[in-house]
VMD Tcl script that builds the backbone (N, CA, C; Angstrom):
set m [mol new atoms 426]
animate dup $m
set s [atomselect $m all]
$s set {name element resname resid chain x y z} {
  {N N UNK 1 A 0.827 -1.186 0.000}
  {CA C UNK 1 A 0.000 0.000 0.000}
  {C C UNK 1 A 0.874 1.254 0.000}
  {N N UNK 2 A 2.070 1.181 0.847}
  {CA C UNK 2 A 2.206 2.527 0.938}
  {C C UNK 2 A 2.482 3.663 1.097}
  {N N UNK 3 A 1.111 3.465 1.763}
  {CA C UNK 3 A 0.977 5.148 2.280}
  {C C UNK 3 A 0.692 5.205 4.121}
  {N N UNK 4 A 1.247 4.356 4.433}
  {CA C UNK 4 A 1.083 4.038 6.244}
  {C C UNK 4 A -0.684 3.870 6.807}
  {N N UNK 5 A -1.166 3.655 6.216}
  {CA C UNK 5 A -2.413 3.372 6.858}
  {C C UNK 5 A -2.958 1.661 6.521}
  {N N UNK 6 A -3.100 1.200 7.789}
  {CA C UNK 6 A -3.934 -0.580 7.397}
  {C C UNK 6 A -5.488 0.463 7.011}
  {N N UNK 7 A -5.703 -0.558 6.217}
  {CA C UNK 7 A -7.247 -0.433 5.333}
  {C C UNK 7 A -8.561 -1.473 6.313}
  {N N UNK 8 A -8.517 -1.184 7.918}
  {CA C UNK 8 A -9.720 -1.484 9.195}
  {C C UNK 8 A -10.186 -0.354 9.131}
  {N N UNK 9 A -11.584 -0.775 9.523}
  {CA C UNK 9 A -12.401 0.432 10.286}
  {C C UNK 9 A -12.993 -0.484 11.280}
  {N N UNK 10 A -13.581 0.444 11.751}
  {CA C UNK 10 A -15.066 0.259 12.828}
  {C C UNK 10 A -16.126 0.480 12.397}
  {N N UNK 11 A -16.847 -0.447 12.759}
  {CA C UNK 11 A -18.359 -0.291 12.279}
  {C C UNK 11 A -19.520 -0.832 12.698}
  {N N UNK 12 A -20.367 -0.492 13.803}
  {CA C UNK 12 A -20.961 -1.153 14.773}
  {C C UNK 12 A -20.367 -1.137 15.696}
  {N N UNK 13 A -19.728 -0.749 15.740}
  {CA C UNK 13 A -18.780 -0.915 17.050}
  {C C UNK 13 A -17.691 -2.781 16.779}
  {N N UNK 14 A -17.616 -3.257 15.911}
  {CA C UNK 14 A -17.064 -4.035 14.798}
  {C C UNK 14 A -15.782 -3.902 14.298}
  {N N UNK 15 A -15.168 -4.366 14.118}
  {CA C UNK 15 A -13.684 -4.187 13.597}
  {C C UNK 15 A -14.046 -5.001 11.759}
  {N N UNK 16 A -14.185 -4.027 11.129}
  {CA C UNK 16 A -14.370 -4.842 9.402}
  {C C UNK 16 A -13.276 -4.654 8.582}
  {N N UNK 17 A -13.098 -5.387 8.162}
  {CA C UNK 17 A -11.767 -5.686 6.877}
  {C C UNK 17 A -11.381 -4.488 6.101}
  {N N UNK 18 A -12.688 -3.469 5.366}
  {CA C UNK 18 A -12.132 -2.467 4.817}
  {C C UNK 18 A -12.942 -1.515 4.873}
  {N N UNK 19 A -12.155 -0.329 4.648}
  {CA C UNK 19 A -12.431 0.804 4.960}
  {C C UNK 19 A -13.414 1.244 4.093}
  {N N UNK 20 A -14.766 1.745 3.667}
  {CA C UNK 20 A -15.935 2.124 2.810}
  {C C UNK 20 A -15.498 3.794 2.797}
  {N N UNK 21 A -15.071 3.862 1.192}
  {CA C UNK 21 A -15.094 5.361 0.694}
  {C C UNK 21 A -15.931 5.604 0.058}
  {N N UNK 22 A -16.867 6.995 0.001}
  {CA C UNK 22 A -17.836 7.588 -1.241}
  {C C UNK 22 A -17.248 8.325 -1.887}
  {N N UNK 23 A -17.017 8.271 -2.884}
  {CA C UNK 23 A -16.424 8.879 -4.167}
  {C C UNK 23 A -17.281 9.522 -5.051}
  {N N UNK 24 A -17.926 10.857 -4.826}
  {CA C UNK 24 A -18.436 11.869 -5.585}
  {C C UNK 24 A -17.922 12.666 -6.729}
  {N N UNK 25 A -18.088 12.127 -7.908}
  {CA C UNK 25 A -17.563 13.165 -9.202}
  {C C UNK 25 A -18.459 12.820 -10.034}
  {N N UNK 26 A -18.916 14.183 -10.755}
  {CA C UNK 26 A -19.331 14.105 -12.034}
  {C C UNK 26 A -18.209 13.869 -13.794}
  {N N UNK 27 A -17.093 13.567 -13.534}
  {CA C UNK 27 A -16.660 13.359 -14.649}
  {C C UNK 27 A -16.352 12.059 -14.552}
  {N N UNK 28 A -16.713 11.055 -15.622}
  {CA C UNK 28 A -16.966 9.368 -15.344}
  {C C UNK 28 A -15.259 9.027 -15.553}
  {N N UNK 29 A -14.198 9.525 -16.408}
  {CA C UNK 29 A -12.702 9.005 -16.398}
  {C C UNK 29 A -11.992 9.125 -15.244}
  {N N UNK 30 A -12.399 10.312 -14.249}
  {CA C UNK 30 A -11.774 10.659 -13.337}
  {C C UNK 30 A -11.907 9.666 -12.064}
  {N N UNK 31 A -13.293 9.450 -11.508}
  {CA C UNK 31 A -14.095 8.872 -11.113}
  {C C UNK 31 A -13.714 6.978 -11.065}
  {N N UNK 32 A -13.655 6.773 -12.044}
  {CA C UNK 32 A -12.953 5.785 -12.794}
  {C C UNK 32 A -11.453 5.386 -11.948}
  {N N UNK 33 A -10.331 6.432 -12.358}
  {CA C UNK 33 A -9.202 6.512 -11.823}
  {C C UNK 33 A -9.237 6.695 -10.509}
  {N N UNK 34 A -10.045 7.593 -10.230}
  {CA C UNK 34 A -10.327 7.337 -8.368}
  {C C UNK 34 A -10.456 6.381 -8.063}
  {N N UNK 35 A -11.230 5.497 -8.595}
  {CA C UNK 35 A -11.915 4.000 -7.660}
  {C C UNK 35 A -11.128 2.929 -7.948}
  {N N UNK 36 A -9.858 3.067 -8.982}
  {CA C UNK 36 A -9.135 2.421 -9.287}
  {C C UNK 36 A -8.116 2.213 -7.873}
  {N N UNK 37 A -7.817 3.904 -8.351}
  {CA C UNK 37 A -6.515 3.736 -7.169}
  {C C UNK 37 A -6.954 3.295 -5.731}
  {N N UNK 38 A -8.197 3.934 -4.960}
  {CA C UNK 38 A -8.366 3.823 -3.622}
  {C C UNK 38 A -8.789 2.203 -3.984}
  {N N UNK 39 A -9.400 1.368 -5.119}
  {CA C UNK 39 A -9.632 -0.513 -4.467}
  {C C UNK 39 A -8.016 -1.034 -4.464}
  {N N UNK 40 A -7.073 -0.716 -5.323}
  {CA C UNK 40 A -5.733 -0.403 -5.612}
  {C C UNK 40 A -5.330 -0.852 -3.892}
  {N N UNK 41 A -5.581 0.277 -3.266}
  {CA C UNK 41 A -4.955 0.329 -1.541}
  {C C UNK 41 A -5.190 0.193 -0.639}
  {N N UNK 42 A -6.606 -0.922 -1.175}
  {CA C UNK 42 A -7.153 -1.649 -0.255}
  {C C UNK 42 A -8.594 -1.202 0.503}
  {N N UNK 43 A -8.961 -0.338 -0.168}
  {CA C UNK 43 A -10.177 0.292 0.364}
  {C C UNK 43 A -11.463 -0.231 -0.522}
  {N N UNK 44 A -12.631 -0.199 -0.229}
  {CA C UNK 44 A -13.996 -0.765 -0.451}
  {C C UNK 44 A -14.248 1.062 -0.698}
  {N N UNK 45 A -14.775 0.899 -2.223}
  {CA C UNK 45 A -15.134 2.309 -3.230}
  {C C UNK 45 A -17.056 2.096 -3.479}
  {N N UNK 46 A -17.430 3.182 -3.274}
  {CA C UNK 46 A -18.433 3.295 -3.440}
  {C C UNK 46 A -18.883 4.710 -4.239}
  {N N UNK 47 A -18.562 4.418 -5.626}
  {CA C UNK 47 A -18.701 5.775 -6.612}
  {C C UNK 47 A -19.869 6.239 -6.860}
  {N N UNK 48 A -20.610 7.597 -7.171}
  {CA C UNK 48 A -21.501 8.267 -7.538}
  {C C UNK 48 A -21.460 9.330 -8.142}
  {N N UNK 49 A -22.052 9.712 -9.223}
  {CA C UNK 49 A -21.792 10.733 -10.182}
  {C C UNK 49 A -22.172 12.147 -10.076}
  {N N UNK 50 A -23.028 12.004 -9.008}
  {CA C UNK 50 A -23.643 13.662 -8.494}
  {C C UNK 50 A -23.567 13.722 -7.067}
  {N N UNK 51 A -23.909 15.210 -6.482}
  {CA C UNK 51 A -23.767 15.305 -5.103}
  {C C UNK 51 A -25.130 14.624 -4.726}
  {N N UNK 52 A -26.440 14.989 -5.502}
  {CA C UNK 52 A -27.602 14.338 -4.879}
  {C C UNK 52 A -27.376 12.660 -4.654}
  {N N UNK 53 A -27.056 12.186 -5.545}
  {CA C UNK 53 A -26.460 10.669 -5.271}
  {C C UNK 53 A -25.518 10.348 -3.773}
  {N N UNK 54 A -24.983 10.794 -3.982}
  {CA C UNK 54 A -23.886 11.332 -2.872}
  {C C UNK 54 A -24.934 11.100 -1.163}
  {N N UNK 55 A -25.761 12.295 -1.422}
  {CA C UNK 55 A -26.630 12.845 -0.079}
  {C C UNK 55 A -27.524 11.183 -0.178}
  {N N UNK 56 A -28.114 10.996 -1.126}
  {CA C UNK 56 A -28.853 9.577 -0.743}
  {C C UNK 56 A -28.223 8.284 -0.227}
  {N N UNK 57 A -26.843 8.216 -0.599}
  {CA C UNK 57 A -26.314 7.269 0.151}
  {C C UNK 57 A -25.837 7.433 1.472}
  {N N UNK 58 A -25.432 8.511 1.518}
  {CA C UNK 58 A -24.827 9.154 3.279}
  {C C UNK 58 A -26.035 8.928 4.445}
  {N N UNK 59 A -27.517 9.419 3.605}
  {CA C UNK 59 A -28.672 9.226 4.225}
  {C C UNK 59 A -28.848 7.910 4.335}
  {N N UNK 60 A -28.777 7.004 3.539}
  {CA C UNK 60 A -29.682 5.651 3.660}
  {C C UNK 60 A -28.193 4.768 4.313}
  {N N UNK 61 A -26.596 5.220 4.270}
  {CA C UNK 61 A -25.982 4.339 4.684}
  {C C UNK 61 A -24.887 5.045 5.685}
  {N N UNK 62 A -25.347 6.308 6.037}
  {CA C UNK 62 A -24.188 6.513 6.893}
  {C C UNK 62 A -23.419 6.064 7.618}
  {N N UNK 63 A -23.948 4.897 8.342}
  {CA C UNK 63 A -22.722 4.549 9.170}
  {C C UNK 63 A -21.693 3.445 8.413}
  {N N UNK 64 A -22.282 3.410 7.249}
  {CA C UNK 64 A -21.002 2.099 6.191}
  {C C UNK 64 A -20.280 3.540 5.829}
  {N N UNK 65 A -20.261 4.257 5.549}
  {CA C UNK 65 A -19.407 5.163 4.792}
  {C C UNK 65 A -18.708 5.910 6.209}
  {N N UNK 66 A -17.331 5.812 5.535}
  {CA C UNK 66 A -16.109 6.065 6.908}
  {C C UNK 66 A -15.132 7.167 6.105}
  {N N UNK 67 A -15.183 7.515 4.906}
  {CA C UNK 67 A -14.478 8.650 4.189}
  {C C UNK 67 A -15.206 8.954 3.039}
  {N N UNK 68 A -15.235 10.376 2.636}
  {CA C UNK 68 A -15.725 11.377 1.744}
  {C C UNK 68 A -15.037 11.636 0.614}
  {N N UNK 69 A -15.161 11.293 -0.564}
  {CA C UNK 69 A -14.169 12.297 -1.596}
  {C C UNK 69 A -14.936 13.439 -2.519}
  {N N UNK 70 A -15.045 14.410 -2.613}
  {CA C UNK 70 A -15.859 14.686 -3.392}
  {C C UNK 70 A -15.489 16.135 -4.467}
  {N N UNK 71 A -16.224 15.848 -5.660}
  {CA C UNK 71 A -15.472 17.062 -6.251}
  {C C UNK 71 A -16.861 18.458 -5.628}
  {N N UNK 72 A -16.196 19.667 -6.132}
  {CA C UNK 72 A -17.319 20.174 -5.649}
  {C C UNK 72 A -18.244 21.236 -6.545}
  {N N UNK 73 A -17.793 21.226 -7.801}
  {CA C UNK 73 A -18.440 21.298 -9.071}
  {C C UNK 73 A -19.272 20.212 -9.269}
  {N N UNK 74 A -20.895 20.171 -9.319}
  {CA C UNK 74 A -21.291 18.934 -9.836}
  {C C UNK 74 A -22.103 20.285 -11.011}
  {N N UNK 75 A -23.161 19.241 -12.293}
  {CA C UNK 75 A -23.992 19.832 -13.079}
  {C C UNK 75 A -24.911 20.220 -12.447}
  {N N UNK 76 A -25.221 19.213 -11.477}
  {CA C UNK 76 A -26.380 20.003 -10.890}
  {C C UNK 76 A -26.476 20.054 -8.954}
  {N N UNK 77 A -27.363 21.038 -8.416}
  {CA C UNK 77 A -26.825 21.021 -7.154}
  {C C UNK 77 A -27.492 19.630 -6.154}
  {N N UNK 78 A -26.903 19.523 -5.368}
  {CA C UNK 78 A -26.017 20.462 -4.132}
  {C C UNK 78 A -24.784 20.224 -4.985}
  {N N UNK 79 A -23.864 20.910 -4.253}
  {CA C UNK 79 A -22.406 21.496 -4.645}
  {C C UNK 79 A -21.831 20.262 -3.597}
  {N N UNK 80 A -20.711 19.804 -4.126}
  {CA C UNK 80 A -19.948 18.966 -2.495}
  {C C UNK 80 A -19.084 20.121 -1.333}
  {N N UNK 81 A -19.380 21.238 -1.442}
  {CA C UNK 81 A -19.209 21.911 -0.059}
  {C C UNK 81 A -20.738 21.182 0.826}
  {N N UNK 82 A -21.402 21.581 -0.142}
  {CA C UNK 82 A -23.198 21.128 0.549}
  {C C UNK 82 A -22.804 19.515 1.325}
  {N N UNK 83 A -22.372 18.512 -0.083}
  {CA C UNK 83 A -22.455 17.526 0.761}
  {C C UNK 83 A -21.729 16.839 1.847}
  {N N UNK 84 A -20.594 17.810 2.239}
  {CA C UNK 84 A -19.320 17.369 3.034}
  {C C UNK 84 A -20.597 18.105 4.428}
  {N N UNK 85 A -20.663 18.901 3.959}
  {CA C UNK 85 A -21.406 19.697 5.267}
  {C C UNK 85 A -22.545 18.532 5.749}
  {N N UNK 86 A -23.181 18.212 5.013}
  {CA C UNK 86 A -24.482 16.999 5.448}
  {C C UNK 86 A -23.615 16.027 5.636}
  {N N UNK 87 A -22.436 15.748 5.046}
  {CA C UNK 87 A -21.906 14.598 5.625}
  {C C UNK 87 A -21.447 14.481 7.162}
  {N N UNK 88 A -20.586 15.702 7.481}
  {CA C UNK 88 A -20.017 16.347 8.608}
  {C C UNK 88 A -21.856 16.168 9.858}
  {N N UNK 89 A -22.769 16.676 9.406}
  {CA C UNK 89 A -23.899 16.503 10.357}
  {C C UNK 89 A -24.525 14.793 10.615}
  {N N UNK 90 A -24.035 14.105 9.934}
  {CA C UNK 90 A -24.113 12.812 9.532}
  {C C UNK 90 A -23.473 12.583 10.877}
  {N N UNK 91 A -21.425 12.712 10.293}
  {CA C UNK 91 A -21.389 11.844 10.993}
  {C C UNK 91 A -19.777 13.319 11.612}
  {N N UNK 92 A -19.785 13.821 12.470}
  {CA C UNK 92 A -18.715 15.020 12.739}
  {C C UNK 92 A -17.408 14.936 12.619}
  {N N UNK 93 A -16.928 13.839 12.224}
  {CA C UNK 93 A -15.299 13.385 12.383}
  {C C UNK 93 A -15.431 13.001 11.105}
  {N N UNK 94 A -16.271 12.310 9.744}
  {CA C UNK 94 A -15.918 11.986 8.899}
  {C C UNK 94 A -15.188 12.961 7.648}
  {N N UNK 95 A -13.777 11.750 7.455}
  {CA C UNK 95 A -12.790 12.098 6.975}
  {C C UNK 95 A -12.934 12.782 5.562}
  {N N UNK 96 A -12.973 14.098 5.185}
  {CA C UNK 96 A -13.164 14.875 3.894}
  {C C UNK 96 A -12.346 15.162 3.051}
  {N N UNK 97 A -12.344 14.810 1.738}
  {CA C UNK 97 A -10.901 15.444 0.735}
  {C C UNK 97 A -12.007 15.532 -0.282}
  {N N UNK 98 A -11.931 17.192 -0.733}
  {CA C UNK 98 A -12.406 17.565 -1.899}
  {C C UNK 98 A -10.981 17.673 -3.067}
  {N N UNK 99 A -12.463 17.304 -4.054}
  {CA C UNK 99 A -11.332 17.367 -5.418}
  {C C UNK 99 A -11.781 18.386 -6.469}
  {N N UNK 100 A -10.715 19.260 -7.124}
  {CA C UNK 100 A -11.569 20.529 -7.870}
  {C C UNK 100 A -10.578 21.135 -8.574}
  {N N UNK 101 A -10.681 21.340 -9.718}
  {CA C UNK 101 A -10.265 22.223 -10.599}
  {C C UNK 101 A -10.083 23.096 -10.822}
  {N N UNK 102 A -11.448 24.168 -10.210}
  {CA C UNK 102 A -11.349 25.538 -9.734}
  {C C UNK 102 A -11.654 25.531 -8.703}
  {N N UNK 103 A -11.583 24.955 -7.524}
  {CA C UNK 103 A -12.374 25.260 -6.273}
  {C C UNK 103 A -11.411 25.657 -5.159}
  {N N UNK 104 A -10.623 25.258 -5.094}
  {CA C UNK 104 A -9.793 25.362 -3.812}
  {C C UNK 104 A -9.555 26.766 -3.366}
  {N N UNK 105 A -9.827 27.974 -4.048}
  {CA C UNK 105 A -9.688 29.517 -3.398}
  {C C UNK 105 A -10.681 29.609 -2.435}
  {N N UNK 106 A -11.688 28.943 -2.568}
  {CA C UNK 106 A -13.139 29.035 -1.754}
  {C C UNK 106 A -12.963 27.622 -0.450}
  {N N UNK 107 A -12.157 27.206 -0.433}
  {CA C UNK 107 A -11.927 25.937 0.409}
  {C C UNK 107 A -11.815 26.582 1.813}
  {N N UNK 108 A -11.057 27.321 2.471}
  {CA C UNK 108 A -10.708 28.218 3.642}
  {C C UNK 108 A -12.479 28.772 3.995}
  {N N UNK 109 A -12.714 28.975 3.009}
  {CA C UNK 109 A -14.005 29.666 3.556}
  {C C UNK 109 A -15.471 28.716 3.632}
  {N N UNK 110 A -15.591 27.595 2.601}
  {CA C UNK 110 A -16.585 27.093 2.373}
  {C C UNK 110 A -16.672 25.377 2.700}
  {N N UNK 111 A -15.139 25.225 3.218}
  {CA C UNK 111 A -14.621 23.754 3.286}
  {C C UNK 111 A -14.600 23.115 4.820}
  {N N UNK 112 A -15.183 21.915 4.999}
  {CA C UNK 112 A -15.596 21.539 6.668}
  {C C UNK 112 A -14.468 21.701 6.979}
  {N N UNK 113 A -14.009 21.966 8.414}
  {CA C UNK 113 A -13.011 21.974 8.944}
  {C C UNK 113 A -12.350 20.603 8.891}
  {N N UNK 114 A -10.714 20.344 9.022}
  {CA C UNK 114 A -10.138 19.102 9.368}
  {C C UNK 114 A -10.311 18.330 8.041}
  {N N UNK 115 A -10.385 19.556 6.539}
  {CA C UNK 115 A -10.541 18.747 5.033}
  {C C UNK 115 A -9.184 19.049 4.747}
  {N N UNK 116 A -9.168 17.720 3.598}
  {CA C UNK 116 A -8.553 18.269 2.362}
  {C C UNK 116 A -8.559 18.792 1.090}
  {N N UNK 117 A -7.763 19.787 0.558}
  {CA C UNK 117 A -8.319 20.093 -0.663}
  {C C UNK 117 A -7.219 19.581 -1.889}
  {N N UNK 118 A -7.891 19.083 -2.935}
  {CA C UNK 118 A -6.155 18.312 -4.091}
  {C C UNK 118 A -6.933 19.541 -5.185}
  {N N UNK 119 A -6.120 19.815 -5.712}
  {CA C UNK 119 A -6.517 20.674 -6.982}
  {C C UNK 119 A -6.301 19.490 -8.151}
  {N N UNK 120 A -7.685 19.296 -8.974}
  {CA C UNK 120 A -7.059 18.465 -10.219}
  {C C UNK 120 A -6.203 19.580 -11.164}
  {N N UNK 121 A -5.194 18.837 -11.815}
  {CA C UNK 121 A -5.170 17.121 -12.157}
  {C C UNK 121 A -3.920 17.094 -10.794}
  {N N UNK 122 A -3.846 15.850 -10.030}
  {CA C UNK 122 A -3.012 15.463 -9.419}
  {C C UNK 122 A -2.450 13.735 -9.701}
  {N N UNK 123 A -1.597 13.446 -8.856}
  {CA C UNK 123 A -1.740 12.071 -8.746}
  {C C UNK 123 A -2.555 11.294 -7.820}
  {N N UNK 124 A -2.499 10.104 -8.538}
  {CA C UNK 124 A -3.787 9.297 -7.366}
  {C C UNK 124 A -2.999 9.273 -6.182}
  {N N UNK 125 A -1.791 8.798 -6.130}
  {CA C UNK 125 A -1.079 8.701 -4.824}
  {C C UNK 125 A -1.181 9.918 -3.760}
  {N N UNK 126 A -1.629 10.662 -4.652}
  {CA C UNK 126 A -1.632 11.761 -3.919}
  {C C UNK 126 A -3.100 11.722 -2.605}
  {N N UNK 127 A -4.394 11.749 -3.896}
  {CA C UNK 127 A -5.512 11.170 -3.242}
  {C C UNK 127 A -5.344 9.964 -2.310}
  {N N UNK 128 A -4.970 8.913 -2.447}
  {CA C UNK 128 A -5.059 7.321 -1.543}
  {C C UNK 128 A -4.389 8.673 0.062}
  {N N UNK 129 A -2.811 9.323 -0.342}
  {CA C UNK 129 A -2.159 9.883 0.795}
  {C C UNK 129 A -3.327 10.414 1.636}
  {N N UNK 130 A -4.008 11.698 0.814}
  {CA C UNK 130 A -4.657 12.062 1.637}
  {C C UNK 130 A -5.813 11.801 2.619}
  {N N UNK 131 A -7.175 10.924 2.026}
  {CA C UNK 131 A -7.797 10.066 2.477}
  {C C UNK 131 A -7.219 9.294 3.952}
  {N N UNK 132 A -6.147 8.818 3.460}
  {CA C UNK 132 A -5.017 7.327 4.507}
  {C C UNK 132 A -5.238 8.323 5.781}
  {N N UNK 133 A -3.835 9.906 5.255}
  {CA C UNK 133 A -4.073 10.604 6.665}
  {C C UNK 133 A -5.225 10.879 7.602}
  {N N UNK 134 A -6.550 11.451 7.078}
  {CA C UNK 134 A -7.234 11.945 7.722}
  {C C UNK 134 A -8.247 10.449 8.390}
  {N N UNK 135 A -8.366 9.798 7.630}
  {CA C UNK 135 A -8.320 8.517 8.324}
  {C C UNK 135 A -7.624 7.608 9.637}
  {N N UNK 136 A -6.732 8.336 9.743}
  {CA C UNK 136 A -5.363 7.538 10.453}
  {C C UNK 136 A -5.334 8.892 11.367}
  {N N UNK 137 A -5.717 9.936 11.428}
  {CA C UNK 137 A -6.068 11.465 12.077}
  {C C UNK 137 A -7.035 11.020 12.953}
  {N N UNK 138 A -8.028 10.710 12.560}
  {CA C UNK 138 A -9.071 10.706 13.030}
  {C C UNK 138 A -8.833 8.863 14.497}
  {N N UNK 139 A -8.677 8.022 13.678}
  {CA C UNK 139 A -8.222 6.753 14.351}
  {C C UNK 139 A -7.323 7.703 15.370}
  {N N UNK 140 A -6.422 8.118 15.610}
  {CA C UNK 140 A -5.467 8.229 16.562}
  {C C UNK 140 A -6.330 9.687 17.318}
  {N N UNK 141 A -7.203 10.380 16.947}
  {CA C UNK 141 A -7.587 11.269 17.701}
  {C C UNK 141 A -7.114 12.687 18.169}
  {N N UNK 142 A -6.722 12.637 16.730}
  {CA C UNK 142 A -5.594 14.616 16.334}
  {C C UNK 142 A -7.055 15.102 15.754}
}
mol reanalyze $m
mol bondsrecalc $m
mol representation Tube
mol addrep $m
């Protein structure tokens, strides 16, 4: 893997094999390469193409979902500032990395606290890094 993080969570109060990411983007190649790299490093991917998609799974499965990726340009709204924020009321510690092209000037102001922001295009390694940390942040209790 890596990038220093084992791929456990908790869940139920449960110790499960892998870690459940939601992966929010509207562009299907990118999206693609996301879910590549994070099953790649051992993580359980759960992709969706809009933020409303996004909000219906957080709603109907919040407690399986243990990290956020999301871009925050979608076609149509909510925006993923919107859904990190419903995610954050979900669940207050879950781990956030937005992904964006133009977005990151507005991140300081519009971005849950304790996120990350990657400006595309990056590397995936870059994404798996960031995810791992705030994951492995959150596990150790920074």
């Amino acid at each position: 893997m890596g990038v220093g993080v084992e791929v456990l969570g908790v869940r139920g109060g449960q110790i499960v094999d892998k870690v459940t990411i939601l992966i929010a983007d509207d562009e299907a190649l990118l999206l693609i390469d996301f879910e590549q790299a994070l099953v790649e490093a051992g993580f359980y991917v759960v992709a969706v193409t809009s933020g409303g998609k996004a909000l219906e799974l957080l709603n109907t499965a919040g407690s399986s979902i243990q990290g956020l990726i999301t871009d925050i340009r979608f076609v149509g709204s909510p925006e993923g500032w919107e859904v990190a924020r419903i995610a954050r009321e979900i669940d207050g510690e879950l781990p956030v990395v937005y992904v964006s092209g133009d977005g990151a000037p507005d991140w300081a102001s519009k971005g849950v606290p304790n996120s990350i922001m990657l400006e595309k295009p990056f590397a995936m390694a870059q994404l798996v890094t960031a995810i791992s940390q705030l994951l492995n942040d959150r596990r150790t209790g920074r």
